[in-house]
C-alpha positions as CSV (number, residue, x, y, z in Angstrom):
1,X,65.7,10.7,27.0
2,X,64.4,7.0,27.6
3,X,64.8,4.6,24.5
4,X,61.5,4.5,23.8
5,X,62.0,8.2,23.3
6,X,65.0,7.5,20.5
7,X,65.4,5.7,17.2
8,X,62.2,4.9,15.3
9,X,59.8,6.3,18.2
10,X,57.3,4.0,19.9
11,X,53.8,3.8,20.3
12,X,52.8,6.6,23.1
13,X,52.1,4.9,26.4
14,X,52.9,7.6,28.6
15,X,49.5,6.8,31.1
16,X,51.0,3.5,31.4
17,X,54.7,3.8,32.1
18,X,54.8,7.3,34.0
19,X,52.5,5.1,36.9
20,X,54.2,1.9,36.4
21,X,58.2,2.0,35.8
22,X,58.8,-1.2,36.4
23,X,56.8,-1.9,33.5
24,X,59.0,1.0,31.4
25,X,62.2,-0.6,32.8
26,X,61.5,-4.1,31.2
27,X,60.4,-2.6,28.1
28,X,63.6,-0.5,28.2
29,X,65.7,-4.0,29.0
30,X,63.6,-5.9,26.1
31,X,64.4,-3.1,23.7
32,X,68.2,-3.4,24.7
33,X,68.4,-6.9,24.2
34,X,67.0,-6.4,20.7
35,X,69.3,-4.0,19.7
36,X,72.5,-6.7,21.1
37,X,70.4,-9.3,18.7
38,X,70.7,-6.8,15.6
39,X,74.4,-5.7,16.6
40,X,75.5,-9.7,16.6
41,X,73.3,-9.9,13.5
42,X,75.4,-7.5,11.6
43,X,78.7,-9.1,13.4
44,X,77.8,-12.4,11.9
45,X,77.1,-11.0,9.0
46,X,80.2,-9.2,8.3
47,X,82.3,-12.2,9.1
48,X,80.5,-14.9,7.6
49,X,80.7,-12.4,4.1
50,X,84.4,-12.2,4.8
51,X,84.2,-16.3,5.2
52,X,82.5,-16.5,2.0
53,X,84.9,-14.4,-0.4
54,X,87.7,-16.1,0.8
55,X,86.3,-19.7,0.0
56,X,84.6,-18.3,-3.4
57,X,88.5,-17.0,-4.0
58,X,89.6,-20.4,-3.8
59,X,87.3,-22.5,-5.5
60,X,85.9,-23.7,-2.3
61,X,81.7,-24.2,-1.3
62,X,80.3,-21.4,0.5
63,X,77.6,-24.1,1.8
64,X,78.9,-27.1,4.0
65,X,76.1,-28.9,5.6
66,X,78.5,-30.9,7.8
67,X,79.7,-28.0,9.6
68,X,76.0,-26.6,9.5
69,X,75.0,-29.8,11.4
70,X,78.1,-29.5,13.8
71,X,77.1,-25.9,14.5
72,X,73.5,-27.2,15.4
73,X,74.9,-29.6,17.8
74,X,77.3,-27.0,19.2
75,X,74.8,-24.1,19.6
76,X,71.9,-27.4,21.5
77,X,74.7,-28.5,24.0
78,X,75.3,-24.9,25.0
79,X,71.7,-24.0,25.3
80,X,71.2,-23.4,29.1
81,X,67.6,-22.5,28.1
82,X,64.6,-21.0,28.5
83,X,64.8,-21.6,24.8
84,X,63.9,-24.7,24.0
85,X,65.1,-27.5,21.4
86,X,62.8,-26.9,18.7
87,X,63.1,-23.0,19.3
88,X,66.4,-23.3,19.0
89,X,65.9,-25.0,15.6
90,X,64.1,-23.0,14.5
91,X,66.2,-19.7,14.7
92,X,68.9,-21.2,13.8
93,X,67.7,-21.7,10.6
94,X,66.0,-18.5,9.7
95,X,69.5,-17.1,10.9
96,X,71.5,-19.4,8.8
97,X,68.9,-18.6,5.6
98,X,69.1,-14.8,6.3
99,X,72.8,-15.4,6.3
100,X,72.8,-17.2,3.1
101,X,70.5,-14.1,1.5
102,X,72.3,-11.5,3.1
103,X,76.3,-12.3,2.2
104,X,75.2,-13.2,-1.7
105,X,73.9,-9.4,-1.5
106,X,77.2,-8.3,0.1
107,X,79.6,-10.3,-1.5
């Protein structure tokens, strides 16, 4: 059973992949990667919750922009690409929102 036989099922393109498997084998990489990307998703999430009781417990913001910004700097200098800059940017802060949503839900 290949993964695009497994969870959730996918969009039948037998008459593609069975004549091209190099084709199948990215989508079976790409499909891999994406389920590392939910898997640290979830790790963040857990921990950043955990973060977030333990600073609510003691009176403490959950929010601290400077460490936010400091983060942002961290995550550009060890960006070895293809990503670029602004993608960068931009992830990071639909990651840090969804993070924000998600641990409120949680907590």
């Amino acid at each position: 059973m290949g993964l695009s036989d497994s969870v959730g099922g996918m969009p039948d393109d037998s008459a593609v992949t069975t004549e091209d498997h190099l084709l199948r084998q990215m989508r079976d990489q790409v499909i891999d990667n994406d389920l590392k990307l939910i898997q640290a998703i979830n790790s963040r999430l857990a921990l950043v919750t955990r973060l977030r009781s333990y600073k609510e417990d003691r009176g403490l913001d959950f929010v601290d922009p400077s460490r936010e910004e400091w983060m942002h700097r961290y995550l550009q200098g060890a960006n070895k690409g293809p990503l670029s800059s602004e993608g960068l940017t931009e992830i990071y802060g639909h990651v840090l929102e969804l993070t924000k949503r998600e641990t409120v839900r949680r907590a």
